[in-house]
N, C-alpha and C positions, 0 to 999 in steps of 0.2 A: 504494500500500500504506500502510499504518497506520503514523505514527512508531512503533511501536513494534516490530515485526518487526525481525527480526536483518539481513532485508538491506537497511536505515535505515543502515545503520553503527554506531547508536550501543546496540548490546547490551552491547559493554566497560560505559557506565553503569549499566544495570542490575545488571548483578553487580560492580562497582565494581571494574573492572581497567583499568589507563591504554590510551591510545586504542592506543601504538605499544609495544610490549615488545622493546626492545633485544636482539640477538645478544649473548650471555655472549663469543665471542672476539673483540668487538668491540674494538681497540686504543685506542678512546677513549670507552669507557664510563667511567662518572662513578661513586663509590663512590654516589650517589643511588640508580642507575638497581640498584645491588646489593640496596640495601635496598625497592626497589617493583617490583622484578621482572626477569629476563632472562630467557632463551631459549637452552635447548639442543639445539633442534631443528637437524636439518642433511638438506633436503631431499633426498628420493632414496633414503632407508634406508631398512632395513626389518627385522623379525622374523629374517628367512632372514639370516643373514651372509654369505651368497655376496651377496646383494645390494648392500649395502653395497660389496662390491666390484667388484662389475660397476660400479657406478656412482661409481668413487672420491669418495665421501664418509665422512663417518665416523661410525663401526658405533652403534647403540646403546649398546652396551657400553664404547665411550670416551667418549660424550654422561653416561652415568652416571657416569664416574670425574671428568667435570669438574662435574656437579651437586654430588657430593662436596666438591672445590674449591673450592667455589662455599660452600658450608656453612660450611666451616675460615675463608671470609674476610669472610662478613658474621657470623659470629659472635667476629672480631676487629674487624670495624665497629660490632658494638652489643653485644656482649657474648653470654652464651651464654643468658642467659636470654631479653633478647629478642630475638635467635634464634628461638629454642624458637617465642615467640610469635607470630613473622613466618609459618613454617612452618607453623605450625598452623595459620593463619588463610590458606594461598593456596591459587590451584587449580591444581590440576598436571593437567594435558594429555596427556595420549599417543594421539597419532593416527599408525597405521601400518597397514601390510599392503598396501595399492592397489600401493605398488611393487614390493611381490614379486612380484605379481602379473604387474601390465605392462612391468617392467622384467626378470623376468627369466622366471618362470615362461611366459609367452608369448611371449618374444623372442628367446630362448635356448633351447636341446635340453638342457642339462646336469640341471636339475630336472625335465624331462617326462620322459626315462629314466628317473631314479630313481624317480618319480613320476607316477602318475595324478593327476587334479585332486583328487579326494574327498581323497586319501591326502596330498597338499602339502596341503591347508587343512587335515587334521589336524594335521599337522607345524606346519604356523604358528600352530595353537591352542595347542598344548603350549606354541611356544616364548614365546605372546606369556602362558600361564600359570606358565612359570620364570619371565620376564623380572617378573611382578607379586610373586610368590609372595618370590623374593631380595630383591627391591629397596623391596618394602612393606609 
């Protein structure tokens, strides 16, 4: 394939984001890694908050209160304006739903009761439409 395809590895250069993007509750992240980027992803969740708990990790909804967090302490690392400038200038990621999916909606009877399939992927559109609508 062509260097330049994304599965080269090196797509992070093209859109100029570092090769490895640190875990935010990483205990030995570096105020650096604060200022060019971290990661509050926590594999396994998903839109559905029963998911989330089937799969003990955690929820969307506490991944957003540590973004928050996350705001309060590099905008005491450089100040609040560039802040401002940091944020405006990254790309924010949200890649979810497969695990509602396979993790619970197909492995689990608790959402196919309440639930046809049509009827849960509405329910996971809505929520992944709160989840933008609050939060952006």
């Amino acid at each position: 394939m062509p260097p330049s395809t994304p599965t080269s590895g090196e797509i992070h250069v093209k859109i100029n984001v570092k090769e490895y993007v640190p875990p935010y509750l990483d205990p030995f992240i570096e105020d650096e890694d604060l200022i060019t980027g971290v990661s509050f992803a926590s594999g396994a969740t998903g839109l559905d908050p029963l998911t989330s708990t089937i799969n003990m990790v955690i929820p969307m909804v506490d991944q957003l209160e540590m973004f928050s967090n996350y705001i309060r302490k590099l905008e005491i690392l450089v100040g609040k304006a560039e802040a401002n400038i940091i944020l405006n200038n990254s790309l924010f990621l949200v890649a979810t739903g497969s695990d509602d999916f396979v993790d619970d909606y197909f492995t689990y009877p608790m959402r196919k009761i309440q639930y046809d399939l049509s009827s849960y992927t509405n329910f996971l559109v809505a929520e992944a439409s709160t989840f933008i609508q609050v939060n952006f």
